[in-house]
C-alpha positions, -999 to 999 in steps of 0.1 A, spaced: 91 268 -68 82 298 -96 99 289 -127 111 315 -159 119 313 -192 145 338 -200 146 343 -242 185 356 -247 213 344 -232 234 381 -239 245 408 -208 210 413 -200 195 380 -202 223 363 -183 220 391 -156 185 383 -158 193 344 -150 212 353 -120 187 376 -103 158 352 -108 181 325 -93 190 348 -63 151 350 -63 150 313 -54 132 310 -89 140 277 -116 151 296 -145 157 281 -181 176 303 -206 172 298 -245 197 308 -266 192 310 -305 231 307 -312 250 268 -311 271 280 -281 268 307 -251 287 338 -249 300 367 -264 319 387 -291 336 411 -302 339 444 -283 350 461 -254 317 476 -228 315 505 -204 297 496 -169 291 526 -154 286 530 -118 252 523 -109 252 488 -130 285 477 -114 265 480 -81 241 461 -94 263 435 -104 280 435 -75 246 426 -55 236 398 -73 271 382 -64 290 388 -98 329 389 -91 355 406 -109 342 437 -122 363 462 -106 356 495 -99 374 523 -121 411 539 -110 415 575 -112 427 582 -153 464 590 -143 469 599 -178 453 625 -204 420 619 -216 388 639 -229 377 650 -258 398 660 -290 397 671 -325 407 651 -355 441 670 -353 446 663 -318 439 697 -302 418 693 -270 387 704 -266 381 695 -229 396 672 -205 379 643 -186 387 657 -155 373 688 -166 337 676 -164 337 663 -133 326 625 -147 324 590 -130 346 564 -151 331 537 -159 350 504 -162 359 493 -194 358 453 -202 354 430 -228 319 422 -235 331 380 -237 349 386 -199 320 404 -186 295 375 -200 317 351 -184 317 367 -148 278 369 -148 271 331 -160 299 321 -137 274 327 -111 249 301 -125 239 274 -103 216 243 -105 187 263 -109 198 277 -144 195 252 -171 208 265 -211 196 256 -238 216 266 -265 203 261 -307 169 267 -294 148 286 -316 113 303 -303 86 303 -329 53 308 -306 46 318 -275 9 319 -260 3 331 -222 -32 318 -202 -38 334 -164 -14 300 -153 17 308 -169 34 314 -204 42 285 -232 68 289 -256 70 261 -284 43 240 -270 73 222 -249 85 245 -223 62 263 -203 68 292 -170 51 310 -146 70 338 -165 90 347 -197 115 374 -198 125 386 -233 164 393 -238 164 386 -272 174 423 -285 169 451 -307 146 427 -328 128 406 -304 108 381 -319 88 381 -285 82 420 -290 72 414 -324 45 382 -313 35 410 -281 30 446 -301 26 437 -338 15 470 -350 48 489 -334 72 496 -356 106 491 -339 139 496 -351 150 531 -363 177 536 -382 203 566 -362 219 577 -400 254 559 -390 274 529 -388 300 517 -365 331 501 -363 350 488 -338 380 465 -326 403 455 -294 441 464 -306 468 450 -285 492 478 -280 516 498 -258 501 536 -254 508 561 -228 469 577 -233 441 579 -211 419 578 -239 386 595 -247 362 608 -278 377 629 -313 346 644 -327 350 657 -365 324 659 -392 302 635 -396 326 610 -378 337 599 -342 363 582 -329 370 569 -291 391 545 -273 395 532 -234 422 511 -219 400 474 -210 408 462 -171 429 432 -191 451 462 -207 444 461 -244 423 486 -257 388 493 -274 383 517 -297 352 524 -320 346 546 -349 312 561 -361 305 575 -397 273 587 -410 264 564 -444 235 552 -459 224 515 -440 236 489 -452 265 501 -467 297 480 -463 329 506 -457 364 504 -438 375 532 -411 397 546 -435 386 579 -425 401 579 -398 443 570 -410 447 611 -409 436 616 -376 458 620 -347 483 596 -323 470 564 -315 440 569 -334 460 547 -369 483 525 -345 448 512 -326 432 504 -362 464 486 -377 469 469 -342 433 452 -342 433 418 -357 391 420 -364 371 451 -370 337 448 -368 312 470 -384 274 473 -374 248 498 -387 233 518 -358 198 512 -348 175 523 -318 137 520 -305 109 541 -323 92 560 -293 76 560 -278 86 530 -264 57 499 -258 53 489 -225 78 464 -207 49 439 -194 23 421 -214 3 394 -187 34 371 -175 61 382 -204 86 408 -196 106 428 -219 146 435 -209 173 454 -218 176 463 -260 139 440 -265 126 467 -246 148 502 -251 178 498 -275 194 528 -276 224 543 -296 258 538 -281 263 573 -276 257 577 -236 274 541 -235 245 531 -214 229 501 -236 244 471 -214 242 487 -186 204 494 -187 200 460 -195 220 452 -165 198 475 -144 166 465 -157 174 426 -143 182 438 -107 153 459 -107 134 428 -120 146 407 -93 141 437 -65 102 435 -70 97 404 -76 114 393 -41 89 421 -24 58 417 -38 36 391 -57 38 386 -97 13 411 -112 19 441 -89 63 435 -90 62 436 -125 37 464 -125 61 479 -102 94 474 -128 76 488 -160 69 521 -139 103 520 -127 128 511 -159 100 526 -187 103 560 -174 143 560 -168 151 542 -201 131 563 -224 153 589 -208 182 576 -221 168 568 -252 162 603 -257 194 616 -244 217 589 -265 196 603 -296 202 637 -291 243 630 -283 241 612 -317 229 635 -336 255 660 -321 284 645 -324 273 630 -362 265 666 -370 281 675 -406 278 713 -409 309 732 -399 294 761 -381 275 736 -353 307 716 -351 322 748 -343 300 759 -322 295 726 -307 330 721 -298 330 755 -278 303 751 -255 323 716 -249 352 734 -239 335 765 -213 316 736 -200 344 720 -193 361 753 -180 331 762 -155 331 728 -140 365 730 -132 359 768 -118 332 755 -98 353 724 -82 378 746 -71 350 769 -52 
């Protein structure tokens, strides 16, 4: 039986766990922190990863309703810019990140073995297989292990990785009664959106722009319109994380027998809330080659495939940040009309 070391036990390592396994592969998955799971926020799966999720035999992630009630994109005084409907978009569904982690490693079975307080400090690969510690070794080793891989780092020393996007984030889950659909309030130099979660509460996150490693509160935000202050007061924890994404271009996903996945390999910003998702994608893809062809040519086959499409988004989730983070009054303006007549033509053109 082929065997794997999966580095990263978050949505894209577990993913990566289960498609291996489907695979008929022995997979081991190492795990820095004392216990598995997740924290902390809410997560958009968009269509195509619920689809993916839904192959490998993950249950529970239900596909999005029709928003019954208002929702697109506002000002900070609660004018509308452009309706949801408007541009003719998917939903995603919206979920915790801790119930979504749960669903996938509810699909382990007894070819998954955790280990969980296990710290990687080497790793060495020969034409036989990958070693990681001197004490575990795998015909292959995927790297989940995020924005800062330490495997990335050990792989492409010279690459200079993380890149600071110019603004931080805060977010929370607030337990409230609202009779909104959600959506995105763009201002100056600060966002604000929110999305009813499948278990009813609801996520909300903030973005400023502030030098990194700043420590702030989302005060800003208090003036701006209904729910926007009722979904801050109503969250018991409110995290707050500096934004980060991949320098590009981006290095490639193979190295010999290590695979990178999911943020290792193409952290993005949040602004195309496609991060997980990706990550999710990049494991079926993973497990898609490697059950039609042998090692070297499926994951030849998976860096031409997700390297292409993620730099993409990459791209695209740089450019929406720097939009929506813009500061000067005159873009904002101008910004917020084209929104609008976007809106107004897609609409013109679904009634044709």
């Amino acid at each position: 039986m082929s065997t794997a070391i999966v580095v990263g036990a978050g949505i894209g390592g577990v993913t990566a766990a289960v498609a291996l396994q489907r695979c008929g592969w022995q997979v081991t998955v190492l795990e820095r922190a004392a216990q598995l799971g997740e924290v902390g926020a809410g997560i958009s799966v968009w269509p195509s990863a619920v689809a993916v999720l839904e192959e490998l035999g993950v249950k529970g992630v239900e596909k999005a309703s029709v928003q019954s009630r208002p929702a697109g994109m506002r000002r900070p005084d609660g004018r509308w810019v452009v309706g949801a409907p408007d541009l003719g978009m998917e939903l995603p569904v919206m979920i915790h990140r801790a119930q979504l982690h749960d669903l996938i490693t509810a699909e382990f079975g007894p070819a998954v073995t955790v280990r969980t307080g296990y710290d990687v400090r080497t790793i060495t690969q020969d034409a036989g297989g990958v070693t990681v510690n001197d004490d575990l070794r795998a015909d292959l080793l995927v790297a989940a292990d995020g924005i800062r891989s330490a495997v990335r780092g050990a792989l492409y020393p010279q690459y200079k990785g993380p890149r600071y996007a110019g603004f931080t984030a805060y977010r929370g889950i607030a337990d409230v009664d609202l009779d909104d659909g959600g959506g995105e309030t763009w201002g100056r130099g600060q966002l604000f959106g929110f999305a009813r979660l499948i278990d009813g509460r609801f996520y909300w996150y903030g973005t400023a722009n502030q030098p990194a490693g700043t420590t702030s509160e989302p005060s800003v935000f208090e003036s701006w319109h209904d729910p926007i202050p009722r979904l801050i007061a109503g969250s018991e924890k409110i995290l707050q994380n500096d934004i980060y994404d991949l320098t590009l271009p981006l290095v490639p996903f193979v190295q010999g027998r290590v695979v990178l996945l999911g943020d290792a390999a193409h952290a993005m910003t949040p602004n195309l809330g496609r991060g997980a998702c990706s990550a999710i994608e990049d494991a079926g893809a993973l497990g898609r080659h490697l059950t039609s062809a042998n090692l070297q040519t499926a994951l030849a086959a998976y860096d031409a495939e997700r390297r292409p499409a993620t730099t993409k988004l990459v791209k695209r989730s740089r450019g929406l940040g720097r939009l929506a983070q813009t500061e000067n009054p005159i873009v904002c303006t101008i910004r917020d009309g084209l929104f609008a007549v976007g809106g107004k033509l897609v609409a013109l053109r679904a009634r044709k």
